[in-house]
C-alpha positions in Angstrom: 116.5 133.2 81.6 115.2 130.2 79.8 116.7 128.5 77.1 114.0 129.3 75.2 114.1 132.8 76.1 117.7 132.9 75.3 117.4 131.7 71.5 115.0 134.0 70.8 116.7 137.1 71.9 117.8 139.6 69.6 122.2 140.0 69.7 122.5 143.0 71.6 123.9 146.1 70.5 126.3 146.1 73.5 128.9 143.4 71.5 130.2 146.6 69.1 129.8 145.6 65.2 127.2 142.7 65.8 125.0 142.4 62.8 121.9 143.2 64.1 119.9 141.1 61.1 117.3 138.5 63.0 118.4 135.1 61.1 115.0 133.6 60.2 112.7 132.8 63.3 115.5 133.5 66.3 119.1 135.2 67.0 121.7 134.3 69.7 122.4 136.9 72.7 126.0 136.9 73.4 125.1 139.7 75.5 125.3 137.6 78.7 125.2 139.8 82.0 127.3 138.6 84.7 126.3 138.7 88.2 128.1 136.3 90.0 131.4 135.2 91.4 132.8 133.6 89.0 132.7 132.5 85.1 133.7 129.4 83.6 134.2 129.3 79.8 134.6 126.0 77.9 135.2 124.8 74.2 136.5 121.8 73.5 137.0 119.1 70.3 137.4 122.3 68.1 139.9 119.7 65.6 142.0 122.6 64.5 139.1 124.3 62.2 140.4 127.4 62.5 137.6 129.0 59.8 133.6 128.8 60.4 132.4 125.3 59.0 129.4 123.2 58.8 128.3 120.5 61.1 125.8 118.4 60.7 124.7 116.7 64.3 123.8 112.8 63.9 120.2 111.4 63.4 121.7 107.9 65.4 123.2 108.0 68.7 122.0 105.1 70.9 122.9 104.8 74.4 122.7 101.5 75.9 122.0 100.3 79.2 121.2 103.4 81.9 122.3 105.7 78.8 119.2 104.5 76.8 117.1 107.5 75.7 118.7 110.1 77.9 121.2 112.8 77.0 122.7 112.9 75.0 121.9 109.8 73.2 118.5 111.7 71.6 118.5 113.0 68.3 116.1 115.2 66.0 112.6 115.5 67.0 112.7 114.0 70.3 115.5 115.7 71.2 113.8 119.4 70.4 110.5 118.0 72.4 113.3 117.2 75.2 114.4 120.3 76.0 111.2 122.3 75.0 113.1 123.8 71.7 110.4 124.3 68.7 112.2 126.9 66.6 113.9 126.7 63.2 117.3 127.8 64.8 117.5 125.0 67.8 116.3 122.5 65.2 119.4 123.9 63.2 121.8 124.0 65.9 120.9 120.6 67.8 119.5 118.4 64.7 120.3 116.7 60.9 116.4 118.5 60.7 115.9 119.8 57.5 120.0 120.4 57.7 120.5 121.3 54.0 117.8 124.2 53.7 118.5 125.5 56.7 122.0 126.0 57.0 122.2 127.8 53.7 119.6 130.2 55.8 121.9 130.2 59.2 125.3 129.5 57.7 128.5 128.4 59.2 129.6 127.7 63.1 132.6 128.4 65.4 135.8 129.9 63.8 138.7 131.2 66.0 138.4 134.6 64.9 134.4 134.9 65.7 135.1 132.5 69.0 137.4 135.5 69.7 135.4 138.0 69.7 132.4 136.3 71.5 135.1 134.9 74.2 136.6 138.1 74.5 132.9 139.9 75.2 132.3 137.1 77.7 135.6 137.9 79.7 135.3 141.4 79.7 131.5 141.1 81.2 133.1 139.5 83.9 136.1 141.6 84.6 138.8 139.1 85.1 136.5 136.8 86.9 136.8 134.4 84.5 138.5 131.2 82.9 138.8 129.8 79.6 139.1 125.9 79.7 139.5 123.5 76.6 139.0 120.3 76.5 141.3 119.2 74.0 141.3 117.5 70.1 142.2 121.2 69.5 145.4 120.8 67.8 144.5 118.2 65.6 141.8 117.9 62.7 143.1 120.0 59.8 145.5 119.6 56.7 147.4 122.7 58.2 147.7 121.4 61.8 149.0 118.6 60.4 151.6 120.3 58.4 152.6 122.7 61.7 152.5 119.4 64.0 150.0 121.1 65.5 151.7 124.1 66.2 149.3 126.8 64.6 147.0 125.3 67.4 149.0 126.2 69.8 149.4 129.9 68.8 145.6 130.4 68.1 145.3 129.3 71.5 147.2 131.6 72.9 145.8 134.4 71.2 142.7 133.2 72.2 143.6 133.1 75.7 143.5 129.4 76.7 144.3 129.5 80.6 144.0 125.5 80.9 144.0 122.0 78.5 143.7 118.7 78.7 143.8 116.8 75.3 143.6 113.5 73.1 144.7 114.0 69.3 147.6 115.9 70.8 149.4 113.0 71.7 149.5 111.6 68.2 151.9 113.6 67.1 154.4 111.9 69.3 155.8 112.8 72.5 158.4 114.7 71.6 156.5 116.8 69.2 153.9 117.4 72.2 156.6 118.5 74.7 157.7 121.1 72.1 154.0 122.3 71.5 153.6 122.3 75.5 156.9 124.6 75.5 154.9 127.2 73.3 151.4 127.3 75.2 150.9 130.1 77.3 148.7 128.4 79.1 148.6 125.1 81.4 148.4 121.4 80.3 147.0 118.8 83.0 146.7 115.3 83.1 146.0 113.3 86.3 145.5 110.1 84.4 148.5 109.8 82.4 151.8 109.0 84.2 155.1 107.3 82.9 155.1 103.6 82.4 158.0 101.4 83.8 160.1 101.3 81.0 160.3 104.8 80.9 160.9 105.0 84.9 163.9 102.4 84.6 165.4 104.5 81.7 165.1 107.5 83.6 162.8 109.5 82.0 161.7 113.1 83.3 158.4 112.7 85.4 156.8 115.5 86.4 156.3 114.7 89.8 157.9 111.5 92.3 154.0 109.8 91.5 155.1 109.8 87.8 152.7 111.8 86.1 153.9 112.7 82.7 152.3 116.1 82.8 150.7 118.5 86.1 148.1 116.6 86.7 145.9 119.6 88.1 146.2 123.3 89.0 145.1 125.8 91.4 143.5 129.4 90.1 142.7 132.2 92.0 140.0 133.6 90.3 137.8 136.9 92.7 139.3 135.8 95.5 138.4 132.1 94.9 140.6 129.2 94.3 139.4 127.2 91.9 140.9 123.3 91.6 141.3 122.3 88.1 142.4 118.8 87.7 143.0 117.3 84.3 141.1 113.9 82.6 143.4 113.5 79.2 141.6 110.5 77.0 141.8 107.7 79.1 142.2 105.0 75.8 144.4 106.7 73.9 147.1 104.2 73.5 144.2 102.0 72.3 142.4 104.4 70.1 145.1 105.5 68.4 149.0 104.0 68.0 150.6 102.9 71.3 153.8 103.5 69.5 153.2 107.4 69.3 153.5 107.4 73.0 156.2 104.7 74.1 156.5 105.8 77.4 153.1 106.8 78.8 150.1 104.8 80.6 146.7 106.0 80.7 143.1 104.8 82.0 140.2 106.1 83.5 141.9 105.7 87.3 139.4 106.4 89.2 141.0 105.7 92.3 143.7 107.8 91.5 141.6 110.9 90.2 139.1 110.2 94.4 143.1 110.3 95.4 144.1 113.3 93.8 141.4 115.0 94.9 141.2 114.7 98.5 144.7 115.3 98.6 143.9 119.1 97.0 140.9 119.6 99.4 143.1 119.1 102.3 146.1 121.2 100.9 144.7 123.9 98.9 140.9 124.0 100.6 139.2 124.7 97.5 136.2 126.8 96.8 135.5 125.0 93.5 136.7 121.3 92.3 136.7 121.0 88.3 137.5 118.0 86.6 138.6 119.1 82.9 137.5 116.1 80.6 138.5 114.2 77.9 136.7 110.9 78.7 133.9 111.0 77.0 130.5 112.0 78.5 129.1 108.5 79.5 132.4 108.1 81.1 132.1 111.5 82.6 128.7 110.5 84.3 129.8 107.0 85.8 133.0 108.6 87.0 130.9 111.4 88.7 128.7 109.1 90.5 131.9 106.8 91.7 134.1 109.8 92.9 133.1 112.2 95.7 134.1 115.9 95.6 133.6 116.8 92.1 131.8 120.0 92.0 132.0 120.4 87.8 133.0 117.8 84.8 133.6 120.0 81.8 133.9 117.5 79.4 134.4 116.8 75.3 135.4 113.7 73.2 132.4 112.5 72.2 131.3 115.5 70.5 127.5 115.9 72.0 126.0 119.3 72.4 123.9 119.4 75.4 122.1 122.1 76.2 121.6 121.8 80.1 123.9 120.3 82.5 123.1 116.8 83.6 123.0 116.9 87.4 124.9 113.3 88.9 124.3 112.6 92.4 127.1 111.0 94.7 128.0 110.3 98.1 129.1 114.1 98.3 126.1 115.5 97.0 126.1 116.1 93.4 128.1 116.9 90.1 127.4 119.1 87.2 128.3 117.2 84.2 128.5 119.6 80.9 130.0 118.5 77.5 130.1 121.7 74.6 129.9 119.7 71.1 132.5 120.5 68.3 134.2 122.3 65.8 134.2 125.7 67.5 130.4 125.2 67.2 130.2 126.7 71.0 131.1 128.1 73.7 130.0 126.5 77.1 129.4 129.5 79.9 129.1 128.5 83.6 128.6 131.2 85.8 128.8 130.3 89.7 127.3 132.1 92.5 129.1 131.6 96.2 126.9 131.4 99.6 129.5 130.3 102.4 130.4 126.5 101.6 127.4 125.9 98.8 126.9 127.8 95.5 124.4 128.3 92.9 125.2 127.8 88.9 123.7 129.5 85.8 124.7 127.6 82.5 124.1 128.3 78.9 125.8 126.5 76.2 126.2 129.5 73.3 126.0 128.7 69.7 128.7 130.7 67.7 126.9 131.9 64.4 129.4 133.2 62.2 127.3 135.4 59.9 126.2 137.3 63.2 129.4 138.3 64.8 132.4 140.2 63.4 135.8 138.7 63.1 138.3 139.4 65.8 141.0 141.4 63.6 144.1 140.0 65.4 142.9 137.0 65.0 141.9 137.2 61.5 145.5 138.3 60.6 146.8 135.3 62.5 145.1 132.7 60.4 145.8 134.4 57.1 149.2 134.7 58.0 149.5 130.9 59.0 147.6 129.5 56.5 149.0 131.5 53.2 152.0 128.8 52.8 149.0 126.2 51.7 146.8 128.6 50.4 147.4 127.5 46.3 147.6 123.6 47.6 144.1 123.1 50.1 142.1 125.7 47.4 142.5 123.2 44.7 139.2 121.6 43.8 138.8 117.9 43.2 135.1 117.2 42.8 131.7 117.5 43.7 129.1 116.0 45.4 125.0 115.1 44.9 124.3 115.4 48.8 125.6 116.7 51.7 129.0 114.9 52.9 128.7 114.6 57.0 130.4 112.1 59.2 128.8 112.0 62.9 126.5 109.1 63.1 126.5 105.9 64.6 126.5 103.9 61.7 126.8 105.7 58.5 128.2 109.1 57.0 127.7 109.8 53.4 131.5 111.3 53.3 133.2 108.0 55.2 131.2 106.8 51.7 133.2 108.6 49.7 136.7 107.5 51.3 135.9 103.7 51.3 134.5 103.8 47.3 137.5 105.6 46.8 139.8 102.8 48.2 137.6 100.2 46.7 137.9 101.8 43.1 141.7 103.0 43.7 143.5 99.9 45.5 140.9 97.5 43.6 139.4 95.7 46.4 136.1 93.9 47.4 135.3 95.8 50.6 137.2 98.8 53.1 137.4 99.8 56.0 137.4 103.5 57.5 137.6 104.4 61.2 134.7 105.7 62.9 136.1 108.9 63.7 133.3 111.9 64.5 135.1 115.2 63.8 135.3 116.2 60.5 133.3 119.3 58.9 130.0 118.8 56.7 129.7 120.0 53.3 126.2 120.7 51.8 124.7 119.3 48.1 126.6 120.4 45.4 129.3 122.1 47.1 133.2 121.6 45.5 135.1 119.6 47.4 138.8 120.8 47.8 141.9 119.2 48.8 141.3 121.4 52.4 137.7 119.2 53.0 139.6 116.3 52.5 142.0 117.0 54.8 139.4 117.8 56.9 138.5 114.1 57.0 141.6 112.9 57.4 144.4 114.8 58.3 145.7 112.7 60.7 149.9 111.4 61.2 149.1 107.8 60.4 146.8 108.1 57.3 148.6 105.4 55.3 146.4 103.1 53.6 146.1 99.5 53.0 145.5 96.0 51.0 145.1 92.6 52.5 143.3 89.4 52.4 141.2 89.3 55.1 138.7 86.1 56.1 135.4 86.1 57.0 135.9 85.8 60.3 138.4 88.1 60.7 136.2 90.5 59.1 133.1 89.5 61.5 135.5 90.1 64.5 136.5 93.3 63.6 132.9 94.7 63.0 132.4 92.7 66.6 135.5 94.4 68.4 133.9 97.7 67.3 130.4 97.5 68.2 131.4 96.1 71.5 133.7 99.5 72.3 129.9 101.9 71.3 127.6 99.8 72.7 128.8 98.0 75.7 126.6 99.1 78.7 129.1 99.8 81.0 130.6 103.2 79.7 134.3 102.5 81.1 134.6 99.9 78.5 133.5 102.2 75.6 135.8 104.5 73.9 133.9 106.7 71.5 133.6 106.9 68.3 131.6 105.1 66.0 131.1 102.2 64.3 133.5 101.1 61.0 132.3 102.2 58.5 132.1 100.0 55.6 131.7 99.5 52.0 131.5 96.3 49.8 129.4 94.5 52.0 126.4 94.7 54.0 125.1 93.5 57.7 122.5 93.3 60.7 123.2 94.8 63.9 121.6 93.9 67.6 123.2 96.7 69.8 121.4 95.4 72.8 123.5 91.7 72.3 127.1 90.7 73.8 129.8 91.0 72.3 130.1 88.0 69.3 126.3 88.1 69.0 125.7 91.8 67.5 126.8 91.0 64.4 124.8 88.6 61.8 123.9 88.4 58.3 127.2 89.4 56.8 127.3 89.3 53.3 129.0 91.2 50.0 127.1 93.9 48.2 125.3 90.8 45.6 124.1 89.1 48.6 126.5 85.9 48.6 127.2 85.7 52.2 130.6 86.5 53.9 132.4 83.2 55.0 134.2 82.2 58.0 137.0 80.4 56.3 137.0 82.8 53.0 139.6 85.0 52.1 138.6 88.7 50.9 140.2 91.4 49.3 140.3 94.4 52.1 141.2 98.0 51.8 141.5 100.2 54.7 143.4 103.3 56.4 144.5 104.8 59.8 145.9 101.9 61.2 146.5 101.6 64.9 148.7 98.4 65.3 150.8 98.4 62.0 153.0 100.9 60.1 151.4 101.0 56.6 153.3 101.9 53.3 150.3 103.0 51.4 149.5 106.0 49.8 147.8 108.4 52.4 144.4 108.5 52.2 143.6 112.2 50.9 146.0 111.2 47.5 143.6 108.2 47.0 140.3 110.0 47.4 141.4 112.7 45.5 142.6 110.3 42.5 139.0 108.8 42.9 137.2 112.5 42.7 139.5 114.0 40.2 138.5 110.7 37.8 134.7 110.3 38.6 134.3 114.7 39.0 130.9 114.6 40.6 130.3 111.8 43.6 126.7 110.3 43.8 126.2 109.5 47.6 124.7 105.9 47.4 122.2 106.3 50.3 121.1 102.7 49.6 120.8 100.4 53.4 124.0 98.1 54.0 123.5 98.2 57.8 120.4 96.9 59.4 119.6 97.6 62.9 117.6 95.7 64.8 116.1 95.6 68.8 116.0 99.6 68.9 112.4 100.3 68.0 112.1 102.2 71.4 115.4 104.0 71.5 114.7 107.7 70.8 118.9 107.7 69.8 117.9 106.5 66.4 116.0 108.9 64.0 116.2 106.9 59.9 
């Protein structure tokens, strides 16, 4: 079955309580026969949403180097001529196309209840032949998970039947918090590229293992008779994306060396039928690490949010590896079925969008997040504005709701121009839809959300924008950490992604067109910061303040970020 073919079939009646209403031009089968050996399920980057949401997928996101105008780094139309898709559904599902009319035709995504019962159908077609894997960012992302530390992750989780994690935003919550967490998953955490750091050796903390790793860094499953190696990839940056002081005794890094280690040491003890690598890197990452390191049969990977629809096959001195990555916010479910012949297999892979309006809420799971998220019912429901256009987040350079959190800290801490991190989960909202305290958590629940005011020179301000362009768009992916760029507000630039780093950046100036000088000092408002403990008011109380005083938020769509050298880079759709 086609891709093609698989969008357009009708949701069969087998999954009991489906709605059996054809959404516009196409439905999604989640009536998936199994006729192989084994299944592999995958979600990963969820970022706690436990309820259906929007997400709007970006019209910029430019790969550089060998990246350039493959996947994923193609968006809207050439990405639908890409993969053959030509309905009003894919463009939906895989596009900003036409985003606002037709999600109020489709609806919502994902949802731990719906992903419940579609996970649930997918297991039982396989009779216990089967494995759920996540990829992580699951346990952070939401004003509840922040409240719970994360801990109403960990129980949805488990009732969802998580067999194996890796993760990201879970370390953020410190590492005593995460032990705890680990203490209540019924499942597996592993993590070959995070191990203790000296300091932590010399005052005798617990390693997992005499090589120091802080947490199992793989696991063996037997699954029909096959044992299946599942070896962990946690976020190889995260000390560097996100405070080092949140985890004082941990080293990370992409290790490849250790990871080619690792690995031949399970295919001579364990003898594998299967070698998985469980992600968090990134999926640029994921590809260069595949090519480098032999034995890899699957990279299931996440961080960088990208929905692909078709594995990307990577050849290597072994032969090759299937790279998949399953997008975000519970959007879908990634389902790898694999077919043993002696020592070789074959693989059949669909990447299933969960459409909430066409499956029925798993019950248990229903009660669960009512249950859990009662307590904060009266406070999240509270409404604080309104906005003219749809609020998103996931480009490369702008989002219209990053907007709304950098006016609010210009108009709210009084400042020239601020600063807001380029994260890419957060959960759209469409034209004139309220905006509650729960969307702005949305957006920002993180455990360092202070914010902050200082004076800031030109230079310093050039740098920054320099530091961050060089982390997206550097051409070797090991030196790129996700995300996206700054976003800003106050001030306006020109961009050369294709430069070095120092020479992307030009024609920096303030909103009236004086140019921003070297030796200047400016008036700077930002949040989320990574090497300093703020004082500031959280974020969500200052962009609340700003809605609650200006009710209804105009999205200024007007240019402040020029880019230029990318006229034949199919990653950039404006």
């Amino acid at each position: 079955m086609n891709r093609r073919e698989f969008l357009q079939i009708m949701a069969a009646a087998y999954l009991v309580g489906l709605n059996q209403n054809v959404f516009g031009k196409s439905s999604v089968n989640y009536n998936y026969s199994f006729n192989s050996d084994i299944r592999l399920l995958h979600i990963t980057d969820t970022h706690a949403q436990l309820n259906p949401s929007y997400f709007r997928e970006p019209n910029i996101n430019l790969g550089t180097g060998t990246n350039k105008n493959v996947p994923p780094h193609i968006v809207g139309k050439q990405f639908l001529k890409y993969y053959s898709l030509n309905d009003d559904f894919s463009k939906y599902v895989y596009t900003y196309l036409n985003y606002n009319d037709l999600a109020k035709e489709y609806g919502k995504f994902g949802g731990y209840a719906y992903l419940k019962t579609v996970i649930d159908m997918l297991r039982g077609e396989a009779a216990g032949k089967s494995l759920l894997l996540d990829g992580g960012d699951t346990w952070q992302g939401s004003a509840i998970s922040l409240f719970t530390n994360g801990m109403d992750m960990v129980q949805a989780s488990n009732i969802l039947g998580v067999d194996v994690m890796t993760g990201h935003w879970e370390f953020t919550f410190g590492e005593e918090q995460f032990l705890d967490n680990l203490s209540k998953f019924n499942g597996e955490f592993v993590a070959n590229n995070v191990f203790l750091n000296d300091e932590a050796i010399f005052n005798d903390i617990q390693a997992y293992n005499d090589e120091n790793h802080y947490q199992k860094p793989y696991t063996i499953k037997e699954v029909n008779g096959r044992q299946i190696a599942i070896i962990g990839q946690a976020f190889p940056y995260t000390p560097i994306a996100n405070p080092a002081r949140l985890v004082p005794n941990l080293t990370f890094g992409i290790r490849e060396q250790e990871l080619q280690t690792t690995l031949d040491k399970v295919k001579v003890k364990h003898k594998p039928d299967l070698v998985v690598v469980l992600s968090h890197n990134g999926i640029d990452v994921d590809k260069k690490l595949a090519s480098r390191v032999s034995g890899i049969d699957i990279i299931l990977g996440g961080h960088t949010h990208d929905a692909v629809p078709n594995v990307i096959e990577v050849k290597n001195n072994s032969g090759v590896t299937l790279v998949a990555n399953s997008g975000c916010n519970g959007k879908f479910v990634s389902v790898m079925d694999i077919k043993f012949s002696g020592k070789s297999y074959t693989y059949d892979y669909n990447l299933i969008p969960i459409l909430s309006s066409q499956i029925v809420p798993n019950k248990d799971m229903e009660r669960y997040i009512n249950k859990i998220s009662d307590p904060y019912k009266a406070n999240l429901s509270e409404i604080v504005g309104y906005a003219s256009e749809t609020l998103y987040r996931r480009s490369n350079f702008n989002g219209t709701f990053d907007n709304l959190l950098c006016d609010s800290m210009n108009n709210v801490l009084d400042t020239q121009l601020s600063l807001s991190p380029g994260f890419r989960w957060g959960a759209t909202l469409l034209p004139n839809q309220s905006i509650s305290m729960e969307d702005i958590y949305n957006h920002t629940a993180i455990t360092y959300p202070n914010t902050y005011v200082r004076e800031m020179s030109g230079e310093t301000i050039k740098n920054i924008l320099e530091d961050v362009a060089d982390n997206i768009f550097n051409v070797d992916p090991y030196l790129q950490q996700g995300g996206d760029m700054v976003r800003t507000r106050g001030i306006k630039y020109s961009i050369n992604p294709k430069q070095t780093i120092n020479n992307r950046i030009s024609n920096l100036r303030l909103n009236n067109d004086l140019s921003i000088k070297p030796n200047k000092m400016y008036k700077v408002s930002g949040w989320a910061s990574v090497n300093n403990v703020e004082e500031g008011r959280p974020i969500w109380e200052i962009a609340a303040e700003y809605l609650k005083t200006i009710g209804h938020y105009k999205v200024d769509n007007t240019g402040n970020i020029n880019v230029i050298g990318e006229k034949d880079n199919i990653g950039i759709d404006i």
